[in-house]
C-alpha positions in Angstrom: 178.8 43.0 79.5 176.1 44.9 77.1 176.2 41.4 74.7 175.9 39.1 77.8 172.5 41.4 79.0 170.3 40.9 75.8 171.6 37.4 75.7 170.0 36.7 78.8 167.5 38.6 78.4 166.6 37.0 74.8 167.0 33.5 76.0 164.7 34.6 79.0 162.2 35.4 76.4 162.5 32.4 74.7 162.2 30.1 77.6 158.9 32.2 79.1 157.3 31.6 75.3 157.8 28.0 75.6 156.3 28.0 78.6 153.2 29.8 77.9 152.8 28.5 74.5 149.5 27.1 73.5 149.5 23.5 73.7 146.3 21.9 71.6 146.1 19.0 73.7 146.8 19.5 77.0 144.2 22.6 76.5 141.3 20.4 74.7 142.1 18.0 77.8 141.0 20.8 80.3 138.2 22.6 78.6 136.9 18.7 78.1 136.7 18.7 81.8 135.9 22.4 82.9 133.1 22.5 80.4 131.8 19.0 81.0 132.0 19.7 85.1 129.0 22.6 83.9 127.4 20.5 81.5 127.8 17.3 82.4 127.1 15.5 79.4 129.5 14.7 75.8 128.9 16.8 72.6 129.0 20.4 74.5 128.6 22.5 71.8 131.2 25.0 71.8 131.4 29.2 69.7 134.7 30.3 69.9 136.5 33.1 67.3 140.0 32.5 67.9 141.6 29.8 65.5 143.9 28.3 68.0 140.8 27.8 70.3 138.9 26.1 67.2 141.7 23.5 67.0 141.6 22.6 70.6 137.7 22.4 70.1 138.3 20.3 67.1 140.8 18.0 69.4 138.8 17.6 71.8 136.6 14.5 73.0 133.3 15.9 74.6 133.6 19.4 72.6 132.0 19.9 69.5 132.8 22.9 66.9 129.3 25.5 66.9 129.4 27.2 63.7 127.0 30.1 65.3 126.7 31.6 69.1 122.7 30.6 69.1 123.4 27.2 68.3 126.4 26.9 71.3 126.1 25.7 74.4 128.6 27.9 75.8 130.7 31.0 74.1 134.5 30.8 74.8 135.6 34.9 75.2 138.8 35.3 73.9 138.9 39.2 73.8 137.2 42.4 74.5 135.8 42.2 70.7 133.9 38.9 71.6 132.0 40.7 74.3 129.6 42.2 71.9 128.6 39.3 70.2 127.5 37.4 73.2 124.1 38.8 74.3 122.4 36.4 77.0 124.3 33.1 75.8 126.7 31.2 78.5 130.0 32.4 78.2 133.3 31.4 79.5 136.7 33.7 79.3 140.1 33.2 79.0 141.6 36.0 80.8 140.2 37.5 83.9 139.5 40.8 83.3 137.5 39.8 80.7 135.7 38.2 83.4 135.1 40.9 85.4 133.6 42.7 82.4 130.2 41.0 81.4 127.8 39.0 83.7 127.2 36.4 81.3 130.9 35.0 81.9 130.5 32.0 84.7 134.1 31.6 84.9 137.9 31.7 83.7 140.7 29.9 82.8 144.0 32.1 82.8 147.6 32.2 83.9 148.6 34.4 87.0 151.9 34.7 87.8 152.9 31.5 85.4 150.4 29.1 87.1 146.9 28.2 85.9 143.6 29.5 87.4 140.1 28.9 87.4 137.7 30.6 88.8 133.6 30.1 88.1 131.0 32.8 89.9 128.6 31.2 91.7 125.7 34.3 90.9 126.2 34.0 87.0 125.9 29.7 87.1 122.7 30.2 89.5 121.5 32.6 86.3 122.0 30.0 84.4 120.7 27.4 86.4 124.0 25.3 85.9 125.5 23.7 89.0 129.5 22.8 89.2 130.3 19.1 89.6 131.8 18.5 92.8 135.4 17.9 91.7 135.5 21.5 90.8 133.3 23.1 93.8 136.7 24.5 95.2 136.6 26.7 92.1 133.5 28.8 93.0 133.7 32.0 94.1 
């Protein structure tokens, strides 16, 4: 009884980490068209920390790799640590209480509950000045 519990618990564990693994392209695919519905135009400039994030940058289409956060379009917030760093540039998170920490954050992309979200706060894009295609108006909060 005991062996059968951590067996399913184990191949419970495996299964959730191959759902919610990071998947370079299917990721590059969506930040293409988040960022793009802010920016509408190709060659967004993109800062970003995190390696895995650097490799979906470096897949991407319309993204381009910043090497510094003054020469980015936008900042992509990865965790608390990146919050310092971000002064008064554009920033975009990937969890939402990272969100709800810093104004300069005009949206998320996260998993809640095992499906996607995005959210963008209409006060910090009218900061901005950036307006929200209309494809993703449904996303502004």
């Amino acid at each position: 009884m005991r062996k059968n519990f951590f067996g399913l618990i184990l191949f419970g564990l495996i299964q959730a980490q191959y759902l919610f693994s990071f998947d370079i392209e299917t990721a590059s695919k969506i930040y293409d068209k988040l960022f793009y519905a802010v920016f509408e135009k190709t060659n967004i400039k993109v800062f970003v920390n995190d390696d895995e994030y650097k490799q979906m940058i470096l897949s991407s289409k319309n993204l381009v790799l910043s090497e510094s956060i003054n020469m980015s379009d936008i900042v992509i917030v990865t965790s608390e640590n990146d919050l310092i760093n971000i002064q008064d540039k554009v920033a975009f998170a990937i969890e939402k209480s990272l969100l709800e920490k810093n104004t300069n954050i005009i949206g998320a992309f996260y998993w809640n509950k095992g499906r996607p979200e995005i959210i963008f706060i209409k006060d910090r894009l009218a900061h901005y000045n950036l307006k929200i295609t209309e494809s993703f108006e449904k996303y502004v909060k």
